[in-house]
N, C-alpha and C positions, 0 to 999 in steps of 0.2 A: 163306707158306701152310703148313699144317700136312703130314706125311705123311699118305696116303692109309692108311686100312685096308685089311686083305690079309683071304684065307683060302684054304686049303689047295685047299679044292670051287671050281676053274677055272668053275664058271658063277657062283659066289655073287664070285668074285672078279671076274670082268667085271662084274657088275651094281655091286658097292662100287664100282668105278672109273668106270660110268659115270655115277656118283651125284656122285662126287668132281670131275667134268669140272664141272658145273653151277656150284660155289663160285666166287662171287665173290671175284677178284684181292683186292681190299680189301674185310675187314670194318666195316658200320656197324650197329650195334645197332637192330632194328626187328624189330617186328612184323609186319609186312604182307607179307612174301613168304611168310610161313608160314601164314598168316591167309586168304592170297588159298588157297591148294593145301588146306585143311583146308576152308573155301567148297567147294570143287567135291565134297568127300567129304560132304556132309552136314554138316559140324563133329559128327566123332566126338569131339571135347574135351569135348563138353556131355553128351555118352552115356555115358561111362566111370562105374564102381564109384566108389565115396568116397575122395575123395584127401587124404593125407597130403603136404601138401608144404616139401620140404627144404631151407634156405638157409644158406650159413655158407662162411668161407673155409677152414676146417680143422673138420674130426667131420662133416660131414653125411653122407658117405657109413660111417660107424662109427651113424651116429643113423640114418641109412634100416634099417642090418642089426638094430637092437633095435628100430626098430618091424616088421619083417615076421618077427621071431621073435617076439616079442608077440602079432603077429593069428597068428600060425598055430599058436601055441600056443594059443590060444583059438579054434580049429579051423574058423579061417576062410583061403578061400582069397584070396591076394593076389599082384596082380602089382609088380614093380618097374620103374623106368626108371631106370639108371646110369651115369655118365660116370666117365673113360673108361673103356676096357678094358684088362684087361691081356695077353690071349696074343689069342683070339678077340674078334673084335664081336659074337658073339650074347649072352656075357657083361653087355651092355648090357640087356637087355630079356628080362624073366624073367614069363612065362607062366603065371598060377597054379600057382604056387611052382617050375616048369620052367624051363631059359632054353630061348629060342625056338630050331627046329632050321632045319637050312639049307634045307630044301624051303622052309619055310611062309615065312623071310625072303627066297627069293629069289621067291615069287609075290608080297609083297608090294612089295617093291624094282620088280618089271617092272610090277607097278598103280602105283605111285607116279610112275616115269620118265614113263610113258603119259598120267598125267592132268597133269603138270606141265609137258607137251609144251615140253622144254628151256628153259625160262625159268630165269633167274639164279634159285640158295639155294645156302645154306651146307650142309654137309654133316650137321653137325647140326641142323639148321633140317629134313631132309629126314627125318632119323633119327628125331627127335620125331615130326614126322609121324607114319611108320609104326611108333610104339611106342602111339601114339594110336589108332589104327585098330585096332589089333591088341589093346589092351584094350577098346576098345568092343564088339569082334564076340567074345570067348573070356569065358563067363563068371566072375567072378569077385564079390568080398564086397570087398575092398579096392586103392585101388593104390596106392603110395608112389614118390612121384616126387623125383628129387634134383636140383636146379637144376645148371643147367650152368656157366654165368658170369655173377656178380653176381645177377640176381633181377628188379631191375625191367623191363630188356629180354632179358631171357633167354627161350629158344624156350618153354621150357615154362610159361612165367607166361601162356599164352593161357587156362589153367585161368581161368575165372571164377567157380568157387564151389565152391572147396575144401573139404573137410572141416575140417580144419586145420592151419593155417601152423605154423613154426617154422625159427629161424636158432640155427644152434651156434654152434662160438668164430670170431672175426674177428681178421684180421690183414691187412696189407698183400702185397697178389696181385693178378697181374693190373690193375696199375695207369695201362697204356697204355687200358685200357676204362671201366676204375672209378673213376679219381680216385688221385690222388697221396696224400690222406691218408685217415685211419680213419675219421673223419667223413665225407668225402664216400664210402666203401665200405660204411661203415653203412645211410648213406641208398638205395644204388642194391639192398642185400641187403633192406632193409623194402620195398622196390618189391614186394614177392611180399604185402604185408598188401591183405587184401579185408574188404568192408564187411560186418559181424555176425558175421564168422570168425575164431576164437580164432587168437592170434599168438603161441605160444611162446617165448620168447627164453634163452640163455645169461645169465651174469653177465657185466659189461661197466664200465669205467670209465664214472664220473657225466653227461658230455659225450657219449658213445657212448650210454646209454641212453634221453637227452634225445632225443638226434637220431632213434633207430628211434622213441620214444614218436610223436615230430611226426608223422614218414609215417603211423605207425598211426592217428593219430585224425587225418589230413585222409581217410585212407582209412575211417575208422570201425570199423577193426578190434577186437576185443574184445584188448587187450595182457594178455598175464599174466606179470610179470617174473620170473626167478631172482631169489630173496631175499625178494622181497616175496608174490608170488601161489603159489610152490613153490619147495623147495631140494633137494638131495640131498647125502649125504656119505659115504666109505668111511670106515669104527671098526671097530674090535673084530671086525673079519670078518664086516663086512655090509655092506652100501649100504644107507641109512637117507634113506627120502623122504619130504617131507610138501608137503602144497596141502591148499585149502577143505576136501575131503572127506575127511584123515583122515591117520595116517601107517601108514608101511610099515617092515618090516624084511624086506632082502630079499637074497640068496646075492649078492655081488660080481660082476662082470663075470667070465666065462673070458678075454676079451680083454682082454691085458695092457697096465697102464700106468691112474698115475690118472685120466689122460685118460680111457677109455671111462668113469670112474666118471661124469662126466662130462657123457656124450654118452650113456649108458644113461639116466642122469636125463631131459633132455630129453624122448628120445621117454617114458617114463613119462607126462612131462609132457602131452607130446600125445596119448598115450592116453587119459589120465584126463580132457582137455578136453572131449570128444566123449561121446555118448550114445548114439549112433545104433548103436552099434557094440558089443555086449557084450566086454570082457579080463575077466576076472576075474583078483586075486590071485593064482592058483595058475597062469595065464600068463606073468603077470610073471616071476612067480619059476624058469620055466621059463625064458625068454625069456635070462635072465642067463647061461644054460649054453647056448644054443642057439644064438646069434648066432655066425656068421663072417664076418670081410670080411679078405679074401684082399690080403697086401702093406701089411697094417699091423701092426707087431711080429708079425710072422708068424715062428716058429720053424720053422726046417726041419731035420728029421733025417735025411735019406737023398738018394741022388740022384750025377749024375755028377759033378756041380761040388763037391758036400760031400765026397766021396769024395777030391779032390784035398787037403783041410784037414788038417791032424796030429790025430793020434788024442788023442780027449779037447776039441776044438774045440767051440764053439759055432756054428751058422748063424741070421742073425737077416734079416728083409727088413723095410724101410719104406718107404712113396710119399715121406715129410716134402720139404720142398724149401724151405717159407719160414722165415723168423727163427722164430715164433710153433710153428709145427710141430717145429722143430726145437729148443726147448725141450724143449717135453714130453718127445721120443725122447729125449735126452739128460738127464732126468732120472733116467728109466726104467734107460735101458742101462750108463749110469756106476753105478749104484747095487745091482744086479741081482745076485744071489746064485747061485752060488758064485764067488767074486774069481777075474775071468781078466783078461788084457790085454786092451786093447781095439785094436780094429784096426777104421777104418774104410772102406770101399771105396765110392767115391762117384761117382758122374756126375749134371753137372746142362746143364738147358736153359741155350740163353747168355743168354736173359731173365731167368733169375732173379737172385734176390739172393743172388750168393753169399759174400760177405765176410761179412752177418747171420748167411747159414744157418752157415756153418764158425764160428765167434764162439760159438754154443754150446756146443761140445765142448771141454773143457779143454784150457787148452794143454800141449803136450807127448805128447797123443795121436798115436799113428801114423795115416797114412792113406794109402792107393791110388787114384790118381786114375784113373777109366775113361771110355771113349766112352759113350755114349748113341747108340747104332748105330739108324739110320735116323731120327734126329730131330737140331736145328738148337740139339749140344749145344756146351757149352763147350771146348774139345782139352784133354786129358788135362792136358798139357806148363802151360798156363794156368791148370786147377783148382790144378794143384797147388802154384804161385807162391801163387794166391790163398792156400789153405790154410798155404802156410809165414808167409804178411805175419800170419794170424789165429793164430798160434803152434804151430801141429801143426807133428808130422814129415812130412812129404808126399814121396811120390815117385808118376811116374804108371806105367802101364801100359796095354796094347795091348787087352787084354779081362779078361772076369771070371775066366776060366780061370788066364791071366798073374799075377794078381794074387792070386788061392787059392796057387798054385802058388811066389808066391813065400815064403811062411809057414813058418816054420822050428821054430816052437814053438806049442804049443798056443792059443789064444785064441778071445775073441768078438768074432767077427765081425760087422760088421752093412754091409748095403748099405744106401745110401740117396741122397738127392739128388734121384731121379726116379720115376714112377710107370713110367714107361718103359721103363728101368734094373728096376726091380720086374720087370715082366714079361716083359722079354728074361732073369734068370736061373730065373724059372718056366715060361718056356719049355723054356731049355735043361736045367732039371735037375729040375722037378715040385715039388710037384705042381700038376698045369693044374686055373685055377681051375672051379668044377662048380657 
């Protein structure tokens, strides 16, 4: 089972714990114990603003942040639903354009425990819930919802008539749920396609995009592929998009790496799908400068932990964790101007792949291997075996501090491995995400 989330406010934290009590020993993927608790509310699912909804093993949570800089640049208010968090849970669930504060989640936490009168759910099974009720009753123009795990039996796919669907890029995650291979992970991500509702998809090997086509037309979704129905591409110091109605030139991602070039496209994509909903152009183009998502190539300049690195250092943070994620970062950070060392300081879950993810990073790179403090990570002493068999210099260490600390000469740094790892050093050295 997972760790339980915490928070500082001793009432919000007994309430997360008493929420955490209810999770079922073993997870099985279903609907209905979320379906039964959203029943006794009315089904707030059916009430909520126009939804935006987000699938993919890698960008969706980089695609949720360009579509709610999009609507709000286009001066609408929207709410978000996000998984996970990185310092805080209120971080999950952002209240026309607010995250939600500790009063109002712990009144709804004590209506939720109340009306589910201790019957088995998952912890996010419950969370959805009350991000559903909470955008039904707080008005809003949009909400953007990011799937949790895979899409067809995922909490938030009780949406039955979204505004419009969309999966970013896919790779191998989560395979104890989803299938061992990219075809059967393809299949269980189009699980989110609904019948007359646009289905935006990434660019995908030939095979991959057969197999989302299928779900979408048994589900009758309207598919509009990358390449064929819209493309996007960074030139010349622009992101250049085109679909049906027309093309665009438009400011590049602030968020670094071609990857957001990317993952800005998509939701473009899913903007321009929908009608119901004015962006105009000069949103967009707004949107490319306004988007942040906190612990992806996140650069940090100050702080207690940076303060330990030799002067002239770089601090870099990334969630990456799988093979696929762990390209891109490594395309990014090996290549990245002004040439410094690289040093990478990593902790990962013991579920992942880590022999893919280290396989990235040329060999010969230095690396520190850290815990993943309060989750069911790999020991230090073991990443960094791993890391040595995939050709890095590895050695481990005790914490992130330990391992800043042991830095002798200038370099860039980057943490990565876990999203967990992410917000255990934005805790301890800022900035906490807002």
């Amino acid at each position: 089972m997972m760790p339980r989330a915490r928070s500082d406010n001793p009432v919000l934290d007994a309430l997360l714990a008493a929420a955490y009590s209810l999770h079922p020993r073993e997870i099985d993927l279903t609907l209905g114990r979320l379906q039964r608790l959203l029943d006794r509310f009315g089904n707030p699912e059916a009430r909520m603003p126009p939804v935006f909804h987000v699938a993919g093993t890698n960008g969706k949570g980089s695609t949720v942040a360009f579509l709610r800089a999009g609507l709000e640049a286009a001066g609408l208010r929207v709410h978000c639903y996000t998984s996970p968090h990185l310092v805080r849970f209120n971080e999950r669930i952002r209240l026309a354009g607010q995250l939600i504060d500790d009063d109002a989640l712990a009144e709804l936490l004590r209506e939720l425990l109340a009306r589910n009168a201790g019957q088995p759910i998952t912890f996010f099974e419950l969370t959805t819930a009350l991000a559903f009720i909470a955008f039904s009753r707080v008005p809003a123009d949009a909400c953007v919802i990011e799937v949790g795990l895979g899409g067809r039996m995922d909490a938030t796919n009780v949406i039955a008539a979204p505004l419009v669907t969309g999966i970013a890029a896919l790779g191998l995650d989560h395979q104890q749920f989803l299938g061992n291979t990219i075809l059967a992970i393809a299949g269980e991500k189009a699980g989110i396609a609904k019948r007359g509702v646009p289905l935006v998809t990434a660019r995908y090997p030939r095979t991959v995009a057969a197999r989302i086509a299928e779900v979408a037309g048994v589900a009758g979704a309207k598919l509009l592929l990358r390449g064929d129905d819209w493309d996007a591409a960074g030139y010349e110091g622009q992101l250049h998009f085109r679909d049906a109605a027309g093309r665009l030139a438009l400011p590049l991602p602030r968020l670094p790496g071609q990857h957001q070039v990317d993952n800005a496209g998509l939701a473009i994509a899913m903007l321009r799908a929908q009608s119901r909903l004015a962006v105009p152009e000069a949103a967009l183009r707004a949107a490319m400068g306004w988007a942040e998502w906190p612990a992806r190539l996140q650069h940090i300049h100050e702080g207690p932990l940076f303060d330990l690195l030799p002067l002239g250092s770089e601090l870099w943070i990334d969630g990456a964790h799988n093979p696929s994620a762990g390209r891109a970062l490594s395309s990014f950070i090996v290549t990245h101007k002004p040439p410094l060392p690289l040093l990478l300081v990593v902790g990962m879950l013991a579920s992942k792949d880590h022999d893919g993810f280290l396989k990235c990073f040329p060999a010969g790179t230095k690396l520190i291997a850290v815990p993943v403090e309060g989750h069911a990570g790999l020991a230090p002493l073991d990443l960094a075996a791993c890391a040595a068999t995939a050709g890095l210099d590895a050695v481990a260490a005790d914490s992130l501090g330990q391992a800043f600390a042991r830095l002798g000469q200038p370099a860039r740094v980057l943490v990565c491995g876990s999203l967990h790892l992410a917000g255990t050093l934005l805790k301890e050295n800022g900035p906490l995400p807002a």
